[in-house]
VEXSEVEX-387559 format. One line per 10 residues: number of its first residue (from 1); for each residue x, y, z of N, C-alpha, C. Coordinates in pm, whole numbers. Example, Ala and Ser with C-alpha at 12.3 -4.5 7.8 and 13.67 -1.06 7.14 Angstrom:
% residues 2
1	1319/-569/780/1230/-450/780/1320/-330/780; 1285/-225/708/1367/-106/714/1290/3/787 $
END
This chain:
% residues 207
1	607/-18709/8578/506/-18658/8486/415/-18772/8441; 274/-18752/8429/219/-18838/8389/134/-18790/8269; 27/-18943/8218/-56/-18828/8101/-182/-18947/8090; -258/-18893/8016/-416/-18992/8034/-446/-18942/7889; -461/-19042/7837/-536/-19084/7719/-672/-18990/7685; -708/-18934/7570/-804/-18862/7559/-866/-18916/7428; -1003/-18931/7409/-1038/-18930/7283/-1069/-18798/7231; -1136/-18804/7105/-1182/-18686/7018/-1302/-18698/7034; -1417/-18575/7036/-1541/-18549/7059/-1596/-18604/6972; -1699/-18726/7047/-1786/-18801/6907/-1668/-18955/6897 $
11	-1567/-18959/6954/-1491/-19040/6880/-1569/-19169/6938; -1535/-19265/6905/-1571/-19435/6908/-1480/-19495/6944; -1485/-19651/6992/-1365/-19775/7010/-1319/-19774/6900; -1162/-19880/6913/-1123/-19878/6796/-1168/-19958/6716; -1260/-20068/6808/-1355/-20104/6665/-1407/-20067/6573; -1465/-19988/6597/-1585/-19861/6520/-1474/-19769/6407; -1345/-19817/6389/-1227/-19704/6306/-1291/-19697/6185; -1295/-19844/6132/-1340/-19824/6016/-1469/-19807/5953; -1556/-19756/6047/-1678/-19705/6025/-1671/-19591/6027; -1612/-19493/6085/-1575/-19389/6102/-1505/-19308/5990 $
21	-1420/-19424/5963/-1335/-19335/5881/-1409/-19316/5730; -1505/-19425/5677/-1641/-19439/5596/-1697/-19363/5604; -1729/-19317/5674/-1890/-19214/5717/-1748/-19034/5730; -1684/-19050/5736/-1606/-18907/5693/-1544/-18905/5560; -1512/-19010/5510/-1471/-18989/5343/-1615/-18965/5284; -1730/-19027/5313/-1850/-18988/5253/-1871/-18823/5273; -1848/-18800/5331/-1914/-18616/5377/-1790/-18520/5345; -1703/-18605/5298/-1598/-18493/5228/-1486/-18461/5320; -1474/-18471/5460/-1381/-18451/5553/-1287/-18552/5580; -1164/-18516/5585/-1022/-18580/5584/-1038/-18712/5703 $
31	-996/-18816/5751/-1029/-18932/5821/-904/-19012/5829; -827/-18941/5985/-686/-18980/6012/-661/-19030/6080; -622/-19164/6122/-580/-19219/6246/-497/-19107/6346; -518/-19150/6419/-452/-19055/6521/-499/-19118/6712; -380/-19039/6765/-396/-19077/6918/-361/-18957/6966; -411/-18948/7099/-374/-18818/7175/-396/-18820/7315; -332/-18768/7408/-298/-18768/7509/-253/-18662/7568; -296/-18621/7732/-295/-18501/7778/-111/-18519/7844; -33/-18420/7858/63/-18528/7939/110/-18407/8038; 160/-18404/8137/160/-18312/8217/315/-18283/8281 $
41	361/-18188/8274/452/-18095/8230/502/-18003/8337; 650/-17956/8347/672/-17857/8449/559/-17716/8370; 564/-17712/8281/498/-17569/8216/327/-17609/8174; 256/-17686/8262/122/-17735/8235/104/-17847/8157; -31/-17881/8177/-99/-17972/8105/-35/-17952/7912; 43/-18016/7858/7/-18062/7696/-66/-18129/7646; -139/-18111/7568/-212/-18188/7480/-142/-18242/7362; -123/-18371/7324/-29/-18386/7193/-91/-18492/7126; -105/-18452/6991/-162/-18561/6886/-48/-18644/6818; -100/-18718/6765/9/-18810/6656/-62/-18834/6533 $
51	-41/-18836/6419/-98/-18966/6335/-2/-19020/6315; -50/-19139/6142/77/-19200/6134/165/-19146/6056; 190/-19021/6038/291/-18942/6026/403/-18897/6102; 341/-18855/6195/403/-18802/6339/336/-18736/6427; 393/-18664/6491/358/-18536/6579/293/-18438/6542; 155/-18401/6546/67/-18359/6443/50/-18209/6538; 56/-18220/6663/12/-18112/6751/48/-18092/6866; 55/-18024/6967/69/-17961/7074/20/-17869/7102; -81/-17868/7220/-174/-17735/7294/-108/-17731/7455; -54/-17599/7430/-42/-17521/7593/-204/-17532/7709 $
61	-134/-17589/7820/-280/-17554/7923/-400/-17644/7843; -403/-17772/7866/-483/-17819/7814/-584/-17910/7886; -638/-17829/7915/-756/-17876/8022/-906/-17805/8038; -959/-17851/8117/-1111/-17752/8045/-1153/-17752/7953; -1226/-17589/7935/-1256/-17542/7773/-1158/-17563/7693; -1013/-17480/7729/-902/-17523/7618/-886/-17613/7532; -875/-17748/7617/-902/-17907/7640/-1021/-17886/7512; -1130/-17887/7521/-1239/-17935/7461/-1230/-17884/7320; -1206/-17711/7361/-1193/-17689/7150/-1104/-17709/7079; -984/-17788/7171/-886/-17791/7096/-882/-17974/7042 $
71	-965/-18049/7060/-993/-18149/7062/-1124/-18153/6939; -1208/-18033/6955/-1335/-18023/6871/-1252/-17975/6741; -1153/-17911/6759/-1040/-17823/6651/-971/-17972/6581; -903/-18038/6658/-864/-18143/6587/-942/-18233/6506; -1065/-18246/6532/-1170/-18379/6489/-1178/-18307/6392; -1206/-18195/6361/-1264/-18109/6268/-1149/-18120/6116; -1037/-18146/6203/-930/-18141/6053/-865/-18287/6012; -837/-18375/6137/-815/-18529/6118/-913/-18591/6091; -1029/-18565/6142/-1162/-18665/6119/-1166/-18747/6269; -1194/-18876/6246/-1249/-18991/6405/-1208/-19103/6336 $
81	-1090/-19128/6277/-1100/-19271/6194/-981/-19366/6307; -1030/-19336/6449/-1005/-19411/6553/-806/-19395/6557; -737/-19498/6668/-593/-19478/6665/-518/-19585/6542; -413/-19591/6545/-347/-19666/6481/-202/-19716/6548; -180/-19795/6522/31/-19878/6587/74/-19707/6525; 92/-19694/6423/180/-19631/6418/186/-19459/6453; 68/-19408/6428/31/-19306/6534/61/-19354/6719; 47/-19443/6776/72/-19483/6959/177/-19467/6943; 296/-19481/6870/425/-19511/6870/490/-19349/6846; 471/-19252/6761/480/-19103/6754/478/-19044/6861 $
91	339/-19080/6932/334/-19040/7028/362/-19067/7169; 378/-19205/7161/501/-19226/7299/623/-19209/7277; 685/-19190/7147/818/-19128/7134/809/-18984/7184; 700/-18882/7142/714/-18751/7165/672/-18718/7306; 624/-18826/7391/609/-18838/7560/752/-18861/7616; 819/-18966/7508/979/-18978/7621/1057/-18882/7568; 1008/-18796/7474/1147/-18718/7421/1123/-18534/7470; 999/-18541/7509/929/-18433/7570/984/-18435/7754; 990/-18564/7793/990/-18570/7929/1156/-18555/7946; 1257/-18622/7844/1346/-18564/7870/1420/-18426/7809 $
101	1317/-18346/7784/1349/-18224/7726/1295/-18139/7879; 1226/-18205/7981/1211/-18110/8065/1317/-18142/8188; 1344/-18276/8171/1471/-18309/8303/1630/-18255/8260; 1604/-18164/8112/1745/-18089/8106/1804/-18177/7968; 1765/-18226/7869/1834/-18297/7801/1832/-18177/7640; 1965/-18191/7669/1983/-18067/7507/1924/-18086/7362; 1949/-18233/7329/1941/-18318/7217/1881/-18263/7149; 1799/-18273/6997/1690/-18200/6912/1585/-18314/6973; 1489/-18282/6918/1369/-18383/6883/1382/-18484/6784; 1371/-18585/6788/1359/-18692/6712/1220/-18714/6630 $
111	1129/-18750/6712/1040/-18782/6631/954/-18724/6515; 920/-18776/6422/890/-18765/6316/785/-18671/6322; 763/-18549/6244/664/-18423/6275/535/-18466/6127; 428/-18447/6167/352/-18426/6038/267/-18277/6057; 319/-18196/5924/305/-18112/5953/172/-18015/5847; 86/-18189/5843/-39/-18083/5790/-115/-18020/5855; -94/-17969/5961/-186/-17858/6022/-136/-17719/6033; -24/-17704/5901/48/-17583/5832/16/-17569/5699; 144/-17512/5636/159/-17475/5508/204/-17367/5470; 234/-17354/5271/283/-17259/5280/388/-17204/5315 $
121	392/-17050/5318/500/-16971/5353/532/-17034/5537; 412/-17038/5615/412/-17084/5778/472/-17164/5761; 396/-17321/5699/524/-17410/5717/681/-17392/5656; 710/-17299/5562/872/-17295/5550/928/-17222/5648; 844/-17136/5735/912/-17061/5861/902/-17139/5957; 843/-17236/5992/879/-17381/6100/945/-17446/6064; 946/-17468/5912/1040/-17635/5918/1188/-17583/5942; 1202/-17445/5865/1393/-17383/5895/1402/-17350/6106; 1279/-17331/6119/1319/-17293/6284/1319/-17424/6351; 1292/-17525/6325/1272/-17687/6389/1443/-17750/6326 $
131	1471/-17678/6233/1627/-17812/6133/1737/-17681/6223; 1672/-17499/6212/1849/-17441/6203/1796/-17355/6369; 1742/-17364/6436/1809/-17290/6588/1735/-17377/6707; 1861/-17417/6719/1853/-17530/6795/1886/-17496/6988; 1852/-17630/7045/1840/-17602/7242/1930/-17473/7250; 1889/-17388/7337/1974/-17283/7393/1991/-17173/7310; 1971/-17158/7188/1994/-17068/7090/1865/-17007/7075; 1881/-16843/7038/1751/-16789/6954/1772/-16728/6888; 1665/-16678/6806/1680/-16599/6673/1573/-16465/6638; 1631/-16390/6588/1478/-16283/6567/1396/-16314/6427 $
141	1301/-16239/6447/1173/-16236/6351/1261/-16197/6204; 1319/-16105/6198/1373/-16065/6079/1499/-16149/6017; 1548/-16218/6113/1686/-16326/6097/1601/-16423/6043; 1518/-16477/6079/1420/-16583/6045/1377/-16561/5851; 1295/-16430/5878/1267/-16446/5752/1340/-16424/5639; 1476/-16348/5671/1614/-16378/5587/1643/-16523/5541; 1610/-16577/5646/1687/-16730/5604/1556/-16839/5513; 1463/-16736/5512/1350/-16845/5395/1335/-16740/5323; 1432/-16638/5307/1438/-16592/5132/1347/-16488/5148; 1293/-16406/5256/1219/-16312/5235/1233/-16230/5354 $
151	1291/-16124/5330/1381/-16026/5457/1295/-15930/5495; 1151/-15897/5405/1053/-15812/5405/999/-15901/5529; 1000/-15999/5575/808/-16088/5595/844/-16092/5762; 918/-16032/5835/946/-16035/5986/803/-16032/6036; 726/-15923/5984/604/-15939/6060/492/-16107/6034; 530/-16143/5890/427/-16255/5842/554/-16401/5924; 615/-16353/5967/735/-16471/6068/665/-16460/6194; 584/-16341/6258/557/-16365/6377/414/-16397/6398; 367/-16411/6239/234/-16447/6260/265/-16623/6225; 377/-16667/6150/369/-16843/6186/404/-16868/6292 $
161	453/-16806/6402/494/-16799/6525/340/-16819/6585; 285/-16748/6578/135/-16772/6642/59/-16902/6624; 125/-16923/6499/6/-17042/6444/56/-17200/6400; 201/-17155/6534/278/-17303/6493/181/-17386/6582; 158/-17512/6517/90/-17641/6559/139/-17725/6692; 303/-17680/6681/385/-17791/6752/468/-17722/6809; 433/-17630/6925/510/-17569/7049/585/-17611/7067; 689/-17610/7144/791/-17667/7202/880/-17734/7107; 834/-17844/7019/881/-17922/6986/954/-17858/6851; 812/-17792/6789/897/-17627/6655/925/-17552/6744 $
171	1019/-17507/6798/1059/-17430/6934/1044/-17275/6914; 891/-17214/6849/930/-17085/6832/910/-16964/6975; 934/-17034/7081/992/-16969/7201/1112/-16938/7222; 1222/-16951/7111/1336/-16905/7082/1322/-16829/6941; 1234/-16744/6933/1247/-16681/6846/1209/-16552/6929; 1305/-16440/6960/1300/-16295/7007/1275/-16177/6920; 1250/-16043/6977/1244/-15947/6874/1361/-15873/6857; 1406/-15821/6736/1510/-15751/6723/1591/-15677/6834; 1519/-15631/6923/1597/-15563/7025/1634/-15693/7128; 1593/-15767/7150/1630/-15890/7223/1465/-15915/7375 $
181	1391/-15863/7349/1319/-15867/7456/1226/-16022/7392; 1158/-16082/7475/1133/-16196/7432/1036/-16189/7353; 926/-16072/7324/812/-16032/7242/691/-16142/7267; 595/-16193/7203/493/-16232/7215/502/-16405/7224; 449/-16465/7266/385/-16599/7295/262/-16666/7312; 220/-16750/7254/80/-16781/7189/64/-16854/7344; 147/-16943/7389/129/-17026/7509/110/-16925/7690; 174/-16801/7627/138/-16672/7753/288/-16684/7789; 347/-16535/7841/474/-16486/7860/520/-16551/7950; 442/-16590/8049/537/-16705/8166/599/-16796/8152 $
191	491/-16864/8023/531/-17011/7977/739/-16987/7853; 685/-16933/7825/794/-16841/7695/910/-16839/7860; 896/-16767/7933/1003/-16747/7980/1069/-16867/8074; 951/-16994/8152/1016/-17083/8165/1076/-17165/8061; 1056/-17183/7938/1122/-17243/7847/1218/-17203/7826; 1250/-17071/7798/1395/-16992/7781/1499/-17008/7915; 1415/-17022/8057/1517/-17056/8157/1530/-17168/8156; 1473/-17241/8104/1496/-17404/8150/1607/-17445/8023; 1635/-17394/7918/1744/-17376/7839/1864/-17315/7834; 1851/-17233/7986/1974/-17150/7996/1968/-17053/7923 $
201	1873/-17005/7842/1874/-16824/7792/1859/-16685/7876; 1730/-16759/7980/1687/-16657/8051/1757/-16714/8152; 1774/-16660/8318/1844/-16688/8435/1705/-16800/8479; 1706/-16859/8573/1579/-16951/8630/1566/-16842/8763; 1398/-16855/8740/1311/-16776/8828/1392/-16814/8990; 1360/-16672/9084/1466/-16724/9191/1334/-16797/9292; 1215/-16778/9295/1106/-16806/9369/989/-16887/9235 $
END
């Protein structure tokens, strides 16, 4: 697997950071170090950000148009205030811990998540699905929202499901519907179902 370095639309050298990050605190918009990189995958192209928080993002199929608004999507909420050590480092952790999550390695994720591109009720339905159902395991929409205290919100569980930031890594491709069928996926049903075989839930495709 390999991956290539991407900037953000508009972005600059890292000389230019701290000009950047000036000219976005002036206009009112947030101004985050960050790095990102396309990295390429049995299940497609990822796109994955870092700041110096952590692991800020993950985009399915990230190439093309995808590629571009999801890059115009990021600038728009981090800002251009160039990379940082400790954002490169997030994110080459979440390159070796990603690459051995596809050669079969059970382990959780390690690296450190930043998870302001949530909130809210969404982020308490990621952070319990990222700490309590773990490799190989899944859970339904209504089990989910039992366990953050609200047994009504199955349907508002499958809408943070839609709008998790960090695929794979918040693993809500192990989250099924009550009857057990695998239900919806933001990344597209193929992708959902190689993840579930490559975990041993689903059988692996025979062709």
């Amino acid at each position: 697997m390999t991956d290539t370095t991407v900037e953000p639309p508009g972005g600059a050298p890292d000389g230019q950071a701290g000009r950047n990050a000036s000219a976005a605190t002036a206009s009112g918009a947030p101004a985050t170090a960050s790095a990102r990189a396309v990295r390429e995958t049995p299940i497609g192209p990822l796109l994955l950000a870092a700041t110096d928080k952590g692991l800020v993002n993950v985009v399915f199929h990230a190439e093309g148009r995808t590629l571009e608004k999801a890059l115009t999507r990021l600038s728009g909420r981090l800002g251009t205030a160039g990379r940082s050590p400790a954002a490169d480092a997030h994110l080459a952790t979440a390159v070796t811990e990603l690459d051995r999550y596809f050669d079969g390695a059970t382990g959780p994720f390690t690296v450190p998540l930043d998870w302001s591109l949530t909130g809210g009720f969404h982020e308490r339905v990621l952070r319990e699905l990222a700490a309590g159902v773990p490799y190989g395991t899944t859970v339904g929409y209504q089990d989910l929202a039992l366990r953050v205290g609200d047994g009504g919100a199955a349907r508002a569980v499958g809408l943070a499901m839609g709008a998790n930031p960090l695929p794979v890594v918040v693993p809500c491709h192990r989250v099924l519907e009550s009857s057990g069928a695998i239900g919806g996926f933001g990344g597209g049903l193929e992708t959902k179902r190689s993840l579930l075989a490559l975990e041993g839930i689903l059988p692996q495709p025979l062709f």
